[in-house]
The first five atom37 places (N, CA, C, CB, O) and aatype in JSON, in Angstrom:
{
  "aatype": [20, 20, 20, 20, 20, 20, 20, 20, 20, 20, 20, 20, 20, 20, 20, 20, 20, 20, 20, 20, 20, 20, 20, 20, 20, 20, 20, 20, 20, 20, 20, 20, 20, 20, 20, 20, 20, 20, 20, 20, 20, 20, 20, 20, 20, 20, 20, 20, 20, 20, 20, 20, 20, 20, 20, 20, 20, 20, 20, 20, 20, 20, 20, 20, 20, 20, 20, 20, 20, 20, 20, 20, 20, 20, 20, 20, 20, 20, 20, 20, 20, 20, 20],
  "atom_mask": [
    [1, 1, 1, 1, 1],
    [1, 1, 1, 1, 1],
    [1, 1, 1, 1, 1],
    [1, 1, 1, 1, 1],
    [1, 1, 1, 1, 1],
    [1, 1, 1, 1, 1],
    [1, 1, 1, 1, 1],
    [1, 1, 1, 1, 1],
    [1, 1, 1, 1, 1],
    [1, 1, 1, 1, 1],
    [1, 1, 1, 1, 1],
    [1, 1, 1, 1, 1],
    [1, 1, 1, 1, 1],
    [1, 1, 1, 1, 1],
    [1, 1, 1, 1, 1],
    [1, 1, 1, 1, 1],
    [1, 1, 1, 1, 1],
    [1, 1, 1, 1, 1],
    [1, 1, 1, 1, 1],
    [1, 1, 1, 1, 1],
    [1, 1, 1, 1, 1],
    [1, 1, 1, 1, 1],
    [1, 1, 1, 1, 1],
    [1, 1, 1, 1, 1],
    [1, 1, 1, 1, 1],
    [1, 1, 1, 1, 1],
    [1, 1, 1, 1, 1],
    [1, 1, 1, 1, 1],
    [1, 1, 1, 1, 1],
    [1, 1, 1, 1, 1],
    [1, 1, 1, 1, 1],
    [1, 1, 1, 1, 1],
    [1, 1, 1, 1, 1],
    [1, 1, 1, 1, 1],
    [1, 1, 1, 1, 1],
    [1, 1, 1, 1, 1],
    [1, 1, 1, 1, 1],
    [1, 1, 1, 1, 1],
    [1, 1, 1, 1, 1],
    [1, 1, 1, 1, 1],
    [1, 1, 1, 1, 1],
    [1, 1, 1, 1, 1],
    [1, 1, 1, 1, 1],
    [1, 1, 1, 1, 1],
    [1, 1, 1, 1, 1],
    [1, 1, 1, 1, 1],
    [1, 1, 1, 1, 1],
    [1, 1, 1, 1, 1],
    [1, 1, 1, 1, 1],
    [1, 1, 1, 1, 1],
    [1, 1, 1, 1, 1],
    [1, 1, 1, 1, 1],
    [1, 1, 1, 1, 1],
    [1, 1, 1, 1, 1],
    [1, 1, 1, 1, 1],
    [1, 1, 1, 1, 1],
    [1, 1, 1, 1, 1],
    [1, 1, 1, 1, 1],
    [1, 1, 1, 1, 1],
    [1, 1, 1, 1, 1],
    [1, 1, 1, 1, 1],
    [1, 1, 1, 1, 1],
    [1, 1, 1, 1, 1],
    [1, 1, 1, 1, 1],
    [1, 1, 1, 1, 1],
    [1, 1, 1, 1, 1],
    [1, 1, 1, 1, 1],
    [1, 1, 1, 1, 1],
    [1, 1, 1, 1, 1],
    [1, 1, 1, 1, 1],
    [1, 1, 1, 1, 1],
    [1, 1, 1, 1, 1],
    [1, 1, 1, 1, 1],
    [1, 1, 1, 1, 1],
    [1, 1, 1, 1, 1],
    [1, 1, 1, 1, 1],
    [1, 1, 1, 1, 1],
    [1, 1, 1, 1, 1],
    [1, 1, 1, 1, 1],
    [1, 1, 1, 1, 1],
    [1, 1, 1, 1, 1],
    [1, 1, 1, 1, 1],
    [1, 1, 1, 1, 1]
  ],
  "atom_positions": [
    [[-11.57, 5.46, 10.6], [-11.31, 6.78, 10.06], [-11.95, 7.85, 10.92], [-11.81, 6.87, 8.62], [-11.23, 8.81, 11.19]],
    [[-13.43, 7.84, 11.5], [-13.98, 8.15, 12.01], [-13.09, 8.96, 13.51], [-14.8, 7.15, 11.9], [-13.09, 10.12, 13.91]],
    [[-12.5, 7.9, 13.95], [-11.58, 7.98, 15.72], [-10.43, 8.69, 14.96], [-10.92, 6.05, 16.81], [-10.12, 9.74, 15.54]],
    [[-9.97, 8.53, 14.23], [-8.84, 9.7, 13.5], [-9.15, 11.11, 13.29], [-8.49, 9.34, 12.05], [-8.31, 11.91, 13.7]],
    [[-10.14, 11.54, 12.76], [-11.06, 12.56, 12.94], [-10.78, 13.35, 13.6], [-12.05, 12.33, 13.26], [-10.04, 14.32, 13.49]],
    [[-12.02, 12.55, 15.21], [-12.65, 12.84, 16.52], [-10.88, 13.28, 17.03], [-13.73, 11.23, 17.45], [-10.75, 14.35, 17.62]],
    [[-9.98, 12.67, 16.85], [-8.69, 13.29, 17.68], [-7.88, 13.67, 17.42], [-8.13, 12.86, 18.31], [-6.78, 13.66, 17.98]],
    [[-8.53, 14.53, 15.54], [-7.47, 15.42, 15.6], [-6.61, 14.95, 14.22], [-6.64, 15.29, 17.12], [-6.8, 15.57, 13.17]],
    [[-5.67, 13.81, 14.26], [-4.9, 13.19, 13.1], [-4.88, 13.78, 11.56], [-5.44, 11.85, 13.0], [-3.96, 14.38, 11.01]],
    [[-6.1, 13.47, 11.06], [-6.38, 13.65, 9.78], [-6.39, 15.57, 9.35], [-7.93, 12.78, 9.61], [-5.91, 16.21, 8.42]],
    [[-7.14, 15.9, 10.47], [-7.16, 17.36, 10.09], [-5.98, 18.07, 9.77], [-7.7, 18.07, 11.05], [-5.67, 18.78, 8.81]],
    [[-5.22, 17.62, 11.08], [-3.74, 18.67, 10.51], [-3.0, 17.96, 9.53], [-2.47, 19.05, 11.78], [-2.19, 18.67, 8.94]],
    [[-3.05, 16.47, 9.09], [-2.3, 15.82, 7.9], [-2.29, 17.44, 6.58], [-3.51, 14.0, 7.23], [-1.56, 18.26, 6.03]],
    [[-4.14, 16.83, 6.76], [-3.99, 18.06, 5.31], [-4.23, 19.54, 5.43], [-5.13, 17.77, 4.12], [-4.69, 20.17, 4.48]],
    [[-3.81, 20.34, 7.01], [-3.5, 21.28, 6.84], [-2.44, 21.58, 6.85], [-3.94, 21.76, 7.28], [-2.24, 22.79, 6.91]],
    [[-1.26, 20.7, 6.8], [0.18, 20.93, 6.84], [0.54, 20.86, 5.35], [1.0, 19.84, 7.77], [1.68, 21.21, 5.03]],
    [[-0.47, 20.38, 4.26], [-0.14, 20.17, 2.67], [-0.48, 21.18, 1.81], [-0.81, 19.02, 2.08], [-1.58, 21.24, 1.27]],
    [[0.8, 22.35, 1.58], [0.71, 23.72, 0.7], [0.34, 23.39, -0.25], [1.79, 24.54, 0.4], [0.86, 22.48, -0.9]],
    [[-0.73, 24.08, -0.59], [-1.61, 24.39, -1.56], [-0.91, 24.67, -3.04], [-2.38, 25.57, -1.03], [-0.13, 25.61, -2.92]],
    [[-0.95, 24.23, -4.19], [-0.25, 25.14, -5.28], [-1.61, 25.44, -6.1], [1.13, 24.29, -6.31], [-2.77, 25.05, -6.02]],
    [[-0.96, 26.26, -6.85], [-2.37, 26.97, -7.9], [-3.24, 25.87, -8.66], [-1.71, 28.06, -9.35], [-2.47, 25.43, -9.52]],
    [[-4.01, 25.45, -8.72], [-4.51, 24.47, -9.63], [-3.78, 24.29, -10.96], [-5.85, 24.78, -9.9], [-3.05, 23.36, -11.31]],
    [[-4.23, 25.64, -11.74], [-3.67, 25.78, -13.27], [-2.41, 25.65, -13.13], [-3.92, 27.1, -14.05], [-2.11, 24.77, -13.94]],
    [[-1.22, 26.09, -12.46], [-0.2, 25.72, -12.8], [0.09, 24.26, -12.86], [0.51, 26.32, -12.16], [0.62, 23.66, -13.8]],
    [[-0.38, 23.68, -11.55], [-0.55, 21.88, -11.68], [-0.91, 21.39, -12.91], [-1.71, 21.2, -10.76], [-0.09, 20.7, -13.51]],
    [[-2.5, 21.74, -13.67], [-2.78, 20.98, -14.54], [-2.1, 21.45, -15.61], [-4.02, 20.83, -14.69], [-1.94, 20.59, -16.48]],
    [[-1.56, 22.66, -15.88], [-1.02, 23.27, -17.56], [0.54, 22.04, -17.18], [-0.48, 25.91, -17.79], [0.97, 21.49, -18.19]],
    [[1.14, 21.73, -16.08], [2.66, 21.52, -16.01], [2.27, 19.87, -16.36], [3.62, 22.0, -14.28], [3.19, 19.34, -16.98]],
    [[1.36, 19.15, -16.16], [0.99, 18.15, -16.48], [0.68, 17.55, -17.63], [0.39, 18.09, -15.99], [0.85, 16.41, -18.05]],
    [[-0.02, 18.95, -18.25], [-0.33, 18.74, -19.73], [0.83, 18.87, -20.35], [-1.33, 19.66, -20.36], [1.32, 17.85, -20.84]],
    [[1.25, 19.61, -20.41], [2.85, 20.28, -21.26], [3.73, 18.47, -20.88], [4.02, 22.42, -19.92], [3.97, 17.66, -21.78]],
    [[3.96, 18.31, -19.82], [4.71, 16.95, -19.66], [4.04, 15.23, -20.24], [4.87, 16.92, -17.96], [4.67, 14.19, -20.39]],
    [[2.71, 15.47, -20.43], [1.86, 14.92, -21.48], [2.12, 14.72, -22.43], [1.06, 15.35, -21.75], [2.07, 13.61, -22.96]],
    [[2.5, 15.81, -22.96], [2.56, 16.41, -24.22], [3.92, 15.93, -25.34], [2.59, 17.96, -23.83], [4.06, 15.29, -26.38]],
    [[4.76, 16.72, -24.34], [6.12, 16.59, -24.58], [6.61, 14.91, -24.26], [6.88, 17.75, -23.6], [7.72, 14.6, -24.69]],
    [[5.78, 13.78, -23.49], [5.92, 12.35, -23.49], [5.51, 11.58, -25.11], [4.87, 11.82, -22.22], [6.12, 10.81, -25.85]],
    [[4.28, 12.2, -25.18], [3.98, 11.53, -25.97], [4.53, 11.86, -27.94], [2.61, 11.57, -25.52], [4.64, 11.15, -28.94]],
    [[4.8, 13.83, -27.53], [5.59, 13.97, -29.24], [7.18, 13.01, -29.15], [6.13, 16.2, -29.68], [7.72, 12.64, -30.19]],
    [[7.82, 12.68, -27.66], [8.78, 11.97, -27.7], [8.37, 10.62, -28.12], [9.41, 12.05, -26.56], [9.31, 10.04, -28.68]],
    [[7.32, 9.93, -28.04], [7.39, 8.55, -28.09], [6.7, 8.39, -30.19], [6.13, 7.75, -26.41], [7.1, 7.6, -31.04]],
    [[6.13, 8.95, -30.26], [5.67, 9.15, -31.25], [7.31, 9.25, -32.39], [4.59, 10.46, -30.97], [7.46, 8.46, -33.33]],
    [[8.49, 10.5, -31.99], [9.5, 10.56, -32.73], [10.15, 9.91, -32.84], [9.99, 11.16, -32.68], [10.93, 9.97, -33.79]],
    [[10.23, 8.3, -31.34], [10.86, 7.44, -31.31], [10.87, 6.4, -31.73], [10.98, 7.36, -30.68], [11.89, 5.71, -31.82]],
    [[9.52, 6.0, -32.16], [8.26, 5.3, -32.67], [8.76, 5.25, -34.44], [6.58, 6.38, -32.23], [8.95, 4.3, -35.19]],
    [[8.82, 6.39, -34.6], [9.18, 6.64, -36.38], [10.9, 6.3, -36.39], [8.8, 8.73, -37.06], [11.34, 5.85, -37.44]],
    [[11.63, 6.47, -35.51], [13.11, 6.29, -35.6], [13.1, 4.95, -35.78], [14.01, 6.76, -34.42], [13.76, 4.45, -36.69]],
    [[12.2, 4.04, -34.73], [12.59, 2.91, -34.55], [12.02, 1.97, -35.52], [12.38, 2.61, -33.33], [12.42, 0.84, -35.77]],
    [[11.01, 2.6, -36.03], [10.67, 2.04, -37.19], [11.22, 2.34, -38.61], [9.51, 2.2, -37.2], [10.86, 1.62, -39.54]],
    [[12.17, 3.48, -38.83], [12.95, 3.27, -39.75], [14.14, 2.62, -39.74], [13.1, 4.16, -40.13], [14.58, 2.37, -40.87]],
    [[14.88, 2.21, -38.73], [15.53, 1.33, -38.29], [15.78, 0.31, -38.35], [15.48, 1.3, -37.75], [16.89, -0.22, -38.4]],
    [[13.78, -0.55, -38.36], [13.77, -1.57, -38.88], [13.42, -2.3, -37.9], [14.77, -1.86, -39.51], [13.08, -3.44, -38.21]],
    [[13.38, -1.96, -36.55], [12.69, -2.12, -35.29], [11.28, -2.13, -35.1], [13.08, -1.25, -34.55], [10.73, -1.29, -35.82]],
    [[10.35, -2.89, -34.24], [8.98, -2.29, -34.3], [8.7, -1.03, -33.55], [8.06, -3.22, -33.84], [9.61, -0.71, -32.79]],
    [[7.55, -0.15, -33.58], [7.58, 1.0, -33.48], [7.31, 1.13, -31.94], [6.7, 1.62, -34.44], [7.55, 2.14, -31.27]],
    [[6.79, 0.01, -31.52], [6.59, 0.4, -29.62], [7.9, -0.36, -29.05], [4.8, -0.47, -28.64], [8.03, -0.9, -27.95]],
    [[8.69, -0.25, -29.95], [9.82, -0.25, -28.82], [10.64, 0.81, -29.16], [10.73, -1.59, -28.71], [11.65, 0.54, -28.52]],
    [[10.87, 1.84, -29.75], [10.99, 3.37, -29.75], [10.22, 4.14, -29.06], [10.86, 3.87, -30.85], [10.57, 5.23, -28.61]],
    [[8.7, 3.44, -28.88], [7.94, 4.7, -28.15], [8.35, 4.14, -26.96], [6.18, 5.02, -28.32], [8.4, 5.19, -26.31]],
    [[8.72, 3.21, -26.11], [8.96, 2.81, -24.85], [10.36, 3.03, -24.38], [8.61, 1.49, -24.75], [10.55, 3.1, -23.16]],
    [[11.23, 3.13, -25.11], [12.42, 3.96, -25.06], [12.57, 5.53, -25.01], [13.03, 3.62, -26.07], [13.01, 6.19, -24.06]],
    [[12.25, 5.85, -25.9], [11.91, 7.66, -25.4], [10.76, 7.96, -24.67], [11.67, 8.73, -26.67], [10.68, 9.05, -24.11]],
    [[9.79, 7.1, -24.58], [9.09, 7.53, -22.74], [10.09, 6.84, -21.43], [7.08, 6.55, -22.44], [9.91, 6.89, -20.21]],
    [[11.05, 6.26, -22.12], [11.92, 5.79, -20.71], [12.84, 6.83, -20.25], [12.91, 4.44, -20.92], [13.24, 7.21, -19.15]],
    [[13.15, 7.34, -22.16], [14.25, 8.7, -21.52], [13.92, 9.95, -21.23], [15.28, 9.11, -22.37], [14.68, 10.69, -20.59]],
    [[12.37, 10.42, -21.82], [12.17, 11.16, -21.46], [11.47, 11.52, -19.77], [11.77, 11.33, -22.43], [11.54, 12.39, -18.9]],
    [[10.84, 10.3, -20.01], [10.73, 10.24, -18.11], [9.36, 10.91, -17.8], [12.17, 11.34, -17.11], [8.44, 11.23, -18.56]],
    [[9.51, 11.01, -16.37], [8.66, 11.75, -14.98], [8.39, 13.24, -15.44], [9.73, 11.81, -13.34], [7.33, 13.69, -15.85]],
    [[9.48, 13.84, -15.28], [9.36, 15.22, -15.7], [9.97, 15.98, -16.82], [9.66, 15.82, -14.79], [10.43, 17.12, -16.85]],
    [[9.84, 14.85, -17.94], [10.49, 15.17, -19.43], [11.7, 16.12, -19.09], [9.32, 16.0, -20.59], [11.7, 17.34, -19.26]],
    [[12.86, 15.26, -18.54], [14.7, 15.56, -17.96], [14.38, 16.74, -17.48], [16.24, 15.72, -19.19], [14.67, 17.82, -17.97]],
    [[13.7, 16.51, -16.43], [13.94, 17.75, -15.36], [13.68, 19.39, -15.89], [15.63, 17.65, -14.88], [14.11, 20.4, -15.33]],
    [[12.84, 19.34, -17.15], [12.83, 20.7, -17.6], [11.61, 21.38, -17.29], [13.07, 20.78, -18.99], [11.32, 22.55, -17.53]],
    [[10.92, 20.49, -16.73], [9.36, 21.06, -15.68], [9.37, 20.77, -14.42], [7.88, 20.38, -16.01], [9.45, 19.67, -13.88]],
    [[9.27, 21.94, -13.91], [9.8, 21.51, -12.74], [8.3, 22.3, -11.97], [11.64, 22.09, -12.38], [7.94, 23.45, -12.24]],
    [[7.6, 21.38, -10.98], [6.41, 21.0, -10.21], [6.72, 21.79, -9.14], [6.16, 19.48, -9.88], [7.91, 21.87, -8.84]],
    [[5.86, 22.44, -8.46], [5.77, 22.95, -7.55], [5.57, 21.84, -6.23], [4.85, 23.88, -7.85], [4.81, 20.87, -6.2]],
    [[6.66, 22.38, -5.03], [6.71, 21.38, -4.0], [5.75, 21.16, -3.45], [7.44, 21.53, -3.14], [5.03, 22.1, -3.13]],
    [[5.3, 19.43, -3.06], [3.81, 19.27, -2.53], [4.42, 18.39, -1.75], [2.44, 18.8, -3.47], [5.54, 17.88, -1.83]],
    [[2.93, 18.19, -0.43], [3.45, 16.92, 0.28], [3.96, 17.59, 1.55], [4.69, 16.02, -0.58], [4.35, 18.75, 1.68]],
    [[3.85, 16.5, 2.55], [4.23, 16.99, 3.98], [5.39, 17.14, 4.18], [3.88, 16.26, 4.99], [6.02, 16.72, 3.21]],
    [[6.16, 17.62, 5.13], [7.75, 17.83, 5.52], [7.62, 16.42, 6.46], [8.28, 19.61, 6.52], [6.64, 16.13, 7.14]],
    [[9.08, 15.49, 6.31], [9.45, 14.82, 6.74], [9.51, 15.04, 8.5], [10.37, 14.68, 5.96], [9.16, 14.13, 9.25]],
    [[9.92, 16.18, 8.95], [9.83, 16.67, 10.1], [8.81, 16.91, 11.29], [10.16, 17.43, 9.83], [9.18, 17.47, 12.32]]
  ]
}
């Protein structure tokens, strides 16, 4: 790690990685938290009135609700350019 350093490598890795606001990161994280878990919880009670056990409703609506609870939070771009 050290010889990566000394020539350079590592430094520009993470000066080429735009910065986003902190708070917007952590509030968009929480909110998608949030919104995972009131989904698995509603799915949880469906599937248990159903007649199903209840963690396989909550594992179904955290399947559909996903990564970025259907694309309705949308993350600020991070990460290096392919280029």
């Amino acid at each position: 790690m050290t010889n990566l350093i000394a020539i350079g490598i590592v430094p520009n890795l993470l000066a080429t990685a735009p910065e986003a606001e902190p708070s917007v990161v952590l509030g968009g994280v929480l909110l998608s938290l949030v919104v995972i878990y009131l989904a698995s919880k509603i799915g949880g009670e469906f599937s248990n009135w159903l007649g199903f056990p209840p963690v396989l409703g909550e594992l179904v609506a955290g399947v559909i609700v996903g990564y970025s609870a259907l694309h309705l939070l949308v993350f600020p771009e991070g990460g290096a350019s392919s280029s």
